[in-house]
MDTraj code that builds the backbone (N, CA, C; nanometers):
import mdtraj as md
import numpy as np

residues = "UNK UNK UNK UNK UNK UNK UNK UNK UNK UNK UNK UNK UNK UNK UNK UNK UNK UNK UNK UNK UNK UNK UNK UNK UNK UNK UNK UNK UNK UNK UNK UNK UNK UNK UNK UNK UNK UNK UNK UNK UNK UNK UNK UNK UNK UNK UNK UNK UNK UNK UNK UNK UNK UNK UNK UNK".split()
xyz = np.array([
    [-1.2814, 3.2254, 1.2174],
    [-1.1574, 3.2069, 1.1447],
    [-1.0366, 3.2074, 1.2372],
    [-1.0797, 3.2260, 1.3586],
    [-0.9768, 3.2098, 1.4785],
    [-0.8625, 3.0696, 1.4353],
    [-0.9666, 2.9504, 1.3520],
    [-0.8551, 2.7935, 1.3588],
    [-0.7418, 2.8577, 1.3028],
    [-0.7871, 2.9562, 1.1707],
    [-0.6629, 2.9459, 1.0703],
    [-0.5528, 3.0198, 1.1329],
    [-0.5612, 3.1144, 1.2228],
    [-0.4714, 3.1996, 1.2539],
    [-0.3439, 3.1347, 1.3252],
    [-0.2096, 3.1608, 1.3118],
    [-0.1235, 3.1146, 1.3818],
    [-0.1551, 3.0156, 1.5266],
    [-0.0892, 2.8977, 1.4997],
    [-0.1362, 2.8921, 1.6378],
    [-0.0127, 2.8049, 1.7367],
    [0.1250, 2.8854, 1.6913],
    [0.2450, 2.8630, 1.8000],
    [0.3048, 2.7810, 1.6619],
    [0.2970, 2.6751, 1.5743],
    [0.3401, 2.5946, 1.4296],
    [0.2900, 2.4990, 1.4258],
    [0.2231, 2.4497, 1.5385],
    [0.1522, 2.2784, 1.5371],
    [0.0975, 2.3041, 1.4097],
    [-0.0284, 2.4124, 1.3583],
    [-0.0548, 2.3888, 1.2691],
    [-0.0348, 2.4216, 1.1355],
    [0.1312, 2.4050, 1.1261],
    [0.1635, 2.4407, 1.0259],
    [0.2536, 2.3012, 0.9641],
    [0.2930, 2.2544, 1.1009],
    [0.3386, 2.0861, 1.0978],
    [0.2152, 2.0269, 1.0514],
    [0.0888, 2.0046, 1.1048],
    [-0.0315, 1.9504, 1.0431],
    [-0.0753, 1.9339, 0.9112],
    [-0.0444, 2.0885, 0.8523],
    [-0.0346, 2.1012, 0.7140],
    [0.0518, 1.9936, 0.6052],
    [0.1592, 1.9762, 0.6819],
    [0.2638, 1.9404, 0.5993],
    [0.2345, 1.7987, 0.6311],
    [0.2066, 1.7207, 0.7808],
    [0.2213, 1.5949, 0.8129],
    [0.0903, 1.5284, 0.7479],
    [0.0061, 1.5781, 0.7791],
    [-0.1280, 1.5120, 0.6928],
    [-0.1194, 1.4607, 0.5892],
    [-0.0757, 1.5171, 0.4592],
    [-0.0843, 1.5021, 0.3328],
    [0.0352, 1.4041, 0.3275],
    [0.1393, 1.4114, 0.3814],
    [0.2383, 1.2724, 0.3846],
    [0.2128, 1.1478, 0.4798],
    [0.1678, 1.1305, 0.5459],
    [0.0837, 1.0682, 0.6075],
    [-0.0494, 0.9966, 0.5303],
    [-0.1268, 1.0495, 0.4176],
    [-0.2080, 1.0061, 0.3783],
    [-0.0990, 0.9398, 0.2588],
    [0.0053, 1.0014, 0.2125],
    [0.0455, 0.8947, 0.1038],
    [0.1242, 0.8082, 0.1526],
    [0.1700, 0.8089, 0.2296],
    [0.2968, 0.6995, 0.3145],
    [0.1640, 0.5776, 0.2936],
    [0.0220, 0.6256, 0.3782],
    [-0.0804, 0.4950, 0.3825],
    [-0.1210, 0.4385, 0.1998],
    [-0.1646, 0.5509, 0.1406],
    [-0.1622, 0.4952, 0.0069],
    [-0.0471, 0.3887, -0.0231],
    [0.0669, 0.4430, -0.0367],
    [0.1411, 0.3578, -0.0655],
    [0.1577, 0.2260, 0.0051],
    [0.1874, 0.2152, 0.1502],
    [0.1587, 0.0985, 0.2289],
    [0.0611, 0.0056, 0.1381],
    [-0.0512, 0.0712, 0.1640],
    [-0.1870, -0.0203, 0.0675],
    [-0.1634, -0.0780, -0.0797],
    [-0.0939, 0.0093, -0.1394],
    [-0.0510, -0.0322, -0.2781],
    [0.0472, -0.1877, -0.2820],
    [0.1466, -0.1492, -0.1791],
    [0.2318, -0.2403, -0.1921],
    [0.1540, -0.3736, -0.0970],
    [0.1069, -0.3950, -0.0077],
    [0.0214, -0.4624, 0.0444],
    [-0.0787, -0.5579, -0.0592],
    [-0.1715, -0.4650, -0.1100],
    [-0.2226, -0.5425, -0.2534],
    [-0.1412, -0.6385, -0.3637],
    [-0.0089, -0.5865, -0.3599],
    [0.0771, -0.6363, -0.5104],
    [0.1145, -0.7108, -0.4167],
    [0.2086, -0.7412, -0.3168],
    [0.2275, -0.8385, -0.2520],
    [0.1339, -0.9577, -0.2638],
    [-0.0315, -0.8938, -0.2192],
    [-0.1003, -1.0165, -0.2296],
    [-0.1253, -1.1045, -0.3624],
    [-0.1382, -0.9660, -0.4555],
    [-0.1538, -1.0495, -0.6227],
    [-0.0208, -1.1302, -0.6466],
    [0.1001, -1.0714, -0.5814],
    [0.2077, -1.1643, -0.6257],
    [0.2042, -1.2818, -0.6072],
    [0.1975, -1.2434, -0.4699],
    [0.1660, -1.4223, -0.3657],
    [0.0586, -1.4969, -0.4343],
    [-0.0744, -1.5095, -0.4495],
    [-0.1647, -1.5403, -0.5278],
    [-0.1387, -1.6049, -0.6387],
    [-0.0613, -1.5333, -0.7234],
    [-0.0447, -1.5821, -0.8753],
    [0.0436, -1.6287, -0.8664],
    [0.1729, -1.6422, -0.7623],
    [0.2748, -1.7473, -0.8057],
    [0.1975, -1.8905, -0.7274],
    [0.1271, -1.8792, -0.6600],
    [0.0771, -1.9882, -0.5648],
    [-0.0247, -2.1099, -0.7090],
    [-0.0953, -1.9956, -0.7824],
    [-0.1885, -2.0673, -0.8922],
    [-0.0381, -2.1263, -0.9867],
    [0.0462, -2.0505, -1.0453],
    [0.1238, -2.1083, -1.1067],
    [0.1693, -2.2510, -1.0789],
    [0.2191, -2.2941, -0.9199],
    [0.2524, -2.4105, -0.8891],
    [0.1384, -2.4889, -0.8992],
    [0.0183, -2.5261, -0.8600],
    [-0.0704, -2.5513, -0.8636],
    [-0.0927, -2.6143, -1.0176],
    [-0.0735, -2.5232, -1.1249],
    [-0.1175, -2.5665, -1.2763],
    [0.0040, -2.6605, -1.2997],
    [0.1211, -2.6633, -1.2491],
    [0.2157, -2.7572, -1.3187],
    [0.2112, -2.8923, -1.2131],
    [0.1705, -2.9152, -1.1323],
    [0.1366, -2.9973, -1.0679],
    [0.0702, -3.1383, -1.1109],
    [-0.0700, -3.0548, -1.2055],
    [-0.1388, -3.1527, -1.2731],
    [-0.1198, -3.1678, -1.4191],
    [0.0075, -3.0837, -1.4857],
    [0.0220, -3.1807, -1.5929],
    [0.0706, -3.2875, -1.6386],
    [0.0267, -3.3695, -1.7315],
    [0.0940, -3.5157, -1.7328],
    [0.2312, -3.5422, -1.7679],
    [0.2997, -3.6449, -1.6989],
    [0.4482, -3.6024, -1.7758],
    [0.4918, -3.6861, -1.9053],
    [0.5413, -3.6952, -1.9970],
    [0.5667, -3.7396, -2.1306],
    [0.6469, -3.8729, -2.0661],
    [0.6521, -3.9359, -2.1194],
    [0.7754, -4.0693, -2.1103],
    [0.7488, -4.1791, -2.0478],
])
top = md.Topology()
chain = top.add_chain()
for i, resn in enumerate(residues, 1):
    res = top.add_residue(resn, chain, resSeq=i)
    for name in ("N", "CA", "C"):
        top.add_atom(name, md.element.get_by_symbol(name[0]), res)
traj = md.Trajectory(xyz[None], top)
């Protein structure tokens, strides 16, 4: 149990940086994904009006 004991604050920064660090990446990833669905689905949108016929 020597890790847990004080060890000068590194690991008390560790504590704190880890867990924000893992959501900073969650989030990165989140917004990364929606970006891509955005991009994606406005790309199909142009695509469908492309081939409809025009009246007149």
């Amino acid at each position: 149990m020597t890790l847990l004991a004080h060890q000068g604050g590194w690991d008390e920064g560790l504590l704190v940086a880890a867990p924000l660090l893992v959501i900073v990446g969650l989030l990165w990833l989140a917004k990364r994904r929606a970006d891509r669905v955005e991009h994606t689905g406005s790309a199909v949108d142009e695509h469908e009006h492309e081939h409809e016929p025009i009246d007149g």
